[in-house]
C-alpha positions as CSV (number, residue, x, y, z in Angstrom):
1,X,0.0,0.0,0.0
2,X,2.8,2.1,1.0
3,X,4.7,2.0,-2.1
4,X,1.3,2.5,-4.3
5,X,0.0,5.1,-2.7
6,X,3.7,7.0,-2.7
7,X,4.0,7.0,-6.4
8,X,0.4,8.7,-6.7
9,X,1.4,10.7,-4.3
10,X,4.5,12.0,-5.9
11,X,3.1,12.6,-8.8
12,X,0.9,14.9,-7.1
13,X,-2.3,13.5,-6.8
14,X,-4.8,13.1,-4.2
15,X,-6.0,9.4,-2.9
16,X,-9.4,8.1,-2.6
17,X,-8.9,4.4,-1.6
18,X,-12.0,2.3,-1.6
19,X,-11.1,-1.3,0.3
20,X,-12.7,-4.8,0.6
21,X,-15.1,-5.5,2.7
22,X,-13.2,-5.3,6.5
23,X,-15.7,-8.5,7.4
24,X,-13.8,-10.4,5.3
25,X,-10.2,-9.3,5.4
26,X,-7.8,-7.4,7.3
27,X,-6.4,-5.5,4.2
28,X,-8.2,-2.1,4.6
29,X,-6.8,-2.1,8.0
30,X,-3.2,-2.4,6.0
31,X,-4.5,1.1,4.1
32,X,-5.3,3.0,6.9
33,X,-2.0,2.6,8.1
34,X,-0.1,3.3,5.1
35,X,-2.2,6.2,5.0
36,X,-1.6,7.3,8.5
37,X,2.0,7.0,7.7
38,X,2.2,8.6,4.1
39,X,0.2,11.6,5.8
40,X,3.0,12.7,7.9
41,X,5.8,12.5,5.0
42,X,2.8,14.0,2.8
43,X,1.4,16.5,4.8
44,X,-0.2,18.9,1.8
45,X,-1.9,15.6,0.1
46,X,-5.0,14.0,1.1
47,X,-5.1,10.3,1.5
48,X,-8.7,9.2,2.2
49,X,-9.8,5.6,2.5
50,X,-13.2,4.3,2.6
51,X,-13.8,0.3,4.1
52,X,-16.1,-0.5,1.5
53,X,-17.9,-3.5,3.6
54,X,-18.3,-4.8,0.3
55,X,-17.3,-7.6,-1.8
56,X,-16.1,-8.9,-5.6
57,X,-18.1,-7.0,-8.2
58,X,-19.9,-5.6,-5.2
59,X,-17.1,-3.9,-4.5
60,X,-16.3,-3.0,-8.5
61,X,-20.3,-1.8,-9.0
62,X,-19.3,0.6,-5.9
63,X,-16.1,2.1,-7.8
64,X,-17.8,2.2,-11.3
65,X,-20.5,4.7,-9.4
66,X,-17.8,6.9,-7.8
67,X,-15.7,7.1,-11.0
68,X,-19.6,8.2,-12.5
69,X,-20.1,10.9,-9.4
70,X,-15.8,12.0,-10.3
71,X,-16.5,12.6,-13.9
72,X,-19.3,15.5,-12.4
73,X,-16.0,17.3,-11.3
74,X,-16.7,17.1,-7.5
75,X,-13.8,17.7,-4.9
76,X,-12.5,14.4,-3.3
77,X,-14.4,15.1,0.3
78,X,-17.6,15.4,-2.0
79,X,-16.9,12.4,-3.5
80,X,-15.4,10.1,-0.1
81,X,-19.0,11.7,1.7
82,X,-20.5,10.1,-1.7
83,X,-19.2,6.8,-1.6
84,X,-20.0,6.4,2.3
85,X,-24.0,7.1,1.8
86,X,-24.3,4.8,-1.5
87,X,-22.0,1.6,0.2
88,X,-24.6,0.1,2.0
89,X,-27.2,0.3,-1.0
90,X,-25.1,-2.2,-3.0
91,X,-26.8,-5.4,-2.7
92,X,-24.8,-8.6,-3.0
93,X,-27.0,-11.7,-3.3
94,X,-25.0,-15.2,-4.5
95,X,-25.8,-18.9,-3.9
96,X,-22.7,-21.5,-4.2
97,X,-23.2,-25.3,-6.1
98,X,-22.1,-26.8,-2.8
99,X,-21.2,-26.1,0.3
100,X,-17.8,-28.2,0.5
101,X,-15.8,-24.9,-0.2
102,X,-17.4,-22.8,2.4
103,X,-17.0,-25.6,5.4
104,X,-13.4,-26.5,3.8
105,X,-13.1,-22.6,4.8
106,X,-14.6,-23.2,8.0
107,X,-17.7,-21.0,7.4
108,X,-20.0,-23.7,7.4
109,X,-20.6,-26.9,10.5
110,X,-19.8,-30.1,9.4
111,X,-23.4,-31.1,9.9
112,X,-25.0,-28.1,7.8
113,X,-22.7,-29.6,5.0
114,X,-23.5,-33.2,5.2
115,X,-27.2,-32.2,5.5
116,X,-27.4,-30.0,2.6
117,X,-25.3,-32.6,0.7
118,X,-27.6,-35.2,1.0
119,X,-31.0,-33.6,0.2
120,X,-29.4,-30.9,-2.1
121,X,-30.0,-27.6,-0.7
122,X,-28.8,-24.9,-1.9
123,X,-28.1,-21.8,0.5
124,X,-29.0,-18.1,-0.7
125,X,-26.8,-15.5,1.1
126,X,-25.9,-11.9,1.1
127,X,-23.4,-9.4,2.7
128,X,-24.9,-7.9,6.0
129,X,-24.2,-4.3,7.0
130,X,-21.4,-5.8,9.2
131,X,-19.6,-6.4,5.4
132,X,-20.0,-10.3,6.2
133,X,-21.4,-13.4,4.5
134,X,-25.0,-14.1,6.0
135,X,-27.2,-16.9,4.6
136,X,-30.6,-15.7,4.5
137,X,-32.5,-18.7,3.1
138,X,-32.3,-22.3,1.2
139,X,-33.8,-23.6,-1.2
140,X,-33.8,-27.1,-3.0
141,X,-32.0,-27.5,-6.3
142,X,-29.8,-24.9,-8.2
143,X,-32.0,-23.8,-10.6
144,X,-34.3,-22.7,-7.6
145,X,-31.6,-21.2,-5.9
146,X,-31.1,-19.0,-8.7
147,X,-35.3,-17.7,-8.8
148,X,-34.6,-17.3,-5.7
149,X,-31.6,-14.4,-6.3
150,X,-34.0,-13.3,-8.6
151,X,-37.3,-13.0,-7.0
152,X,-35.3,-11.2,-3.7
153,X,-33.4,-8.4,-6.5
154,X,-37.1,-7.9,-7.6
155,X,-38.5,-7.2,-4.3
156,X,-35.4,-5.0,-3.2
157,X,-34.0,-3.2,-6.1
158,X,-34.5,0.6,-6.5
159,X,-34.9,2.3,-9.9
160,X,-34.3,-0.6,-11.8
161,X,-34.6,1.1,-15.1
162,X,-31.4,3.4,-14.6
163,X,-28.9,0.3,-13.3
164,X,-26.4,-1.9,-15.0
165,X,-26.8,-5.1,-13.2
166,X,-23.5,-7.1,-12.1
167,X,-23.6,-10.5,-11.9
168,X,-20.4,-12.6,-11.4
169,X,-20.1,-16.5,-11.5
170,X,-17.4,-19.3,-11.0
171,X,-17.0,-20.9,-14.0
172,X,-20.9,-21.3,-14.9
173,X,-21.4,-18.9,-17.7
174,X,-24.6,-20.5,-18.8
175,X,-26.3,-19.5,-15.1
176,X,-25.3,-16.4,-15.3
177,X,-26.7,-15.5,-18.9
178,X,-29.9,-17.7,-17.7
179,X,-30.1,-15.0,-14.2
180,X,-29.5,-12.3,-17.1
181,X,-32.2,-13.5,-19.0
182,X,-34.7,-13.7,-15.9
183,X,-33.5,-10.3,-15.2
184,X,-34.5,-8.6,-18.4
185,X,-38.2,-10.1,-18.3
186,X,-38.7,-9.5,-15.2
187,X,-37.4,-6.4,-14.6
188,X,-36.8,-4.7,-17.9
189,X,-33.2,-4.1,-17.3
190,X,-30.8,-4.1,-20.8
191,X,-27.2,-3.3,-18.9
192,X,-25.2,-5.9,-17.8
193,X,-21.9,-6.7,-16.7
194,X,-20.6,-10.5,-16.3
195,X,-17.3,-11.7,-14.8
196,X,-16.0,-14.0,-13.4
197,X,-15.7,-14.8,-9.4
198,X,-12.1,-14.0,-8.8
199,X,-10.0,-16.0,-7.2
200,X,-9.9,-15.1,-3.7
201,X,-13.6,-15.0,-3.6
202,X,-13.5,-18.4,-5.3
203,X,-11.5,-20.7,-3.0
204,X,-14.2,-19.4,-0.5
205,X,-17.4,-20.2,-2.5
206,X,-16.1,-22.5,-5.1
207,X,-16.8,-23.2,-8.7
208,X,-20.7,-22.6,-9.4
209,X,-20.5,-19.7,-7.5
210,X,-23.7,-17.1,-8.8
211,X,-23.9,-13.5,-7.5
212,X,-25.9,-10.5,-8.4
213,X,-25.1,-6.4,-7.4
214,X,-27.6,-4.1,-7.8
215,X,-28.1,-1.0,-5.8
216,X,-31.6,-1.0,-3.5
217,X,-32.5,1.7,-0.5
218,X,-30.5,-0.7,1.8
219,X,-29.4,-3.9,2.5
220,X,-32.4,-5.4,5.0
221,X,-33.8,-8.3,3.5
């Protein structure tokens, strides 16, 4: 962070640092302290960081709206105040293909794991307020699982017609062109962006990984 943020700030730019979700890592505590330190050696620049508490393209549907609110021409306090009040309207709904990843992890009991094994459930989760990974339902079979993302965006979502949906996968393109699909019909929305899970995410959740960012009022489901 240190040696990023110095060659920015030798250049003479500002810094507006938007981290991962600090419910899931300890890297945006590593930015605040480079910050802290670059500030004293830096004194006339301003290093701002934001915890995100958000996740994967969660986290990239959070930056493409600040680089949006930038291009407007506001200051960087404008835009750090901006970024803070939309954070916790980014929705992150996602369903995994099994569980084995998240209890390999140790997010997950043994038992839940076994159970949902055998009778195929599939878990639907989100990220809480907290910037953590909360299941808020099952369902049985992954094509259900998938409505189910869906049918929650639907009751949730705010101004659907003005979004570009994000929806990342792990390796299971077809879902994620089938949630598009559902998406359009349902909700009439034509913008899209589809990528993959990366790979920290992934050894988490695991190939068959499906998740959906939209922005909604908040997060409560």
């Amino acid at each position: 962070f240190i040696n990023a943020f110095k060659q920015d700030l030798e250049n003479g730019y500002d810094i507006l640092y938007i981290g991962f979700s600090s419910g899931l890592s300890a890297t945006f505590s590593c930015s605040q302290n480079a910050a802290k330190t670059l500030s004293e050696s830096y004194p006339e620049r301003k290093i701002l960081v934001i915890d995100s508490l958000c996740a994967s393209l969660g986290l990239g549907l959070l930056v493409v709206d600040a680089c949006k609110k930038m291009q407007e021409g506001v200051d960087i306090e404008t835009l750090y105040a901006y970024v803070e009040s939309q954070k916790l309207r980014v929705c992150h709904l996602f369903t995994v293909d099994t569980l084995e990843y998240l209890y390999r992890g140790g997010r997950v009991s043994a038992s839940k794991y076994f159970v949902a094994k055998l009778v195929n459930i599939k878990p639907t989760m989100h990220v809480d307020d907290n910037g953590k990974l909360v299941a808020y339902g099952k369902v049985m079979g992954r094509k259900k699982s998938i409505n189910s993302l869906i049918s929650k965006m639907q009751e949730t979502i705010e101004n659907p017609s003005e979004q570009t949906i994000f929806i990342s996968h792990g390796d299971c393109l077809e879902d994620a062109l089938y949630a598009q699909e559902q998406i359009k019909t349902k909700l009439n929305i034509n913008s899209f962006v589809i990528n993959y899970v990366d790979s920290v995410i992934g050894s988490h959740s695991g190939p068959g990984t499906l998740a959906i960012f939209y922005f909604a009022k908040n997060r409560n489901l």
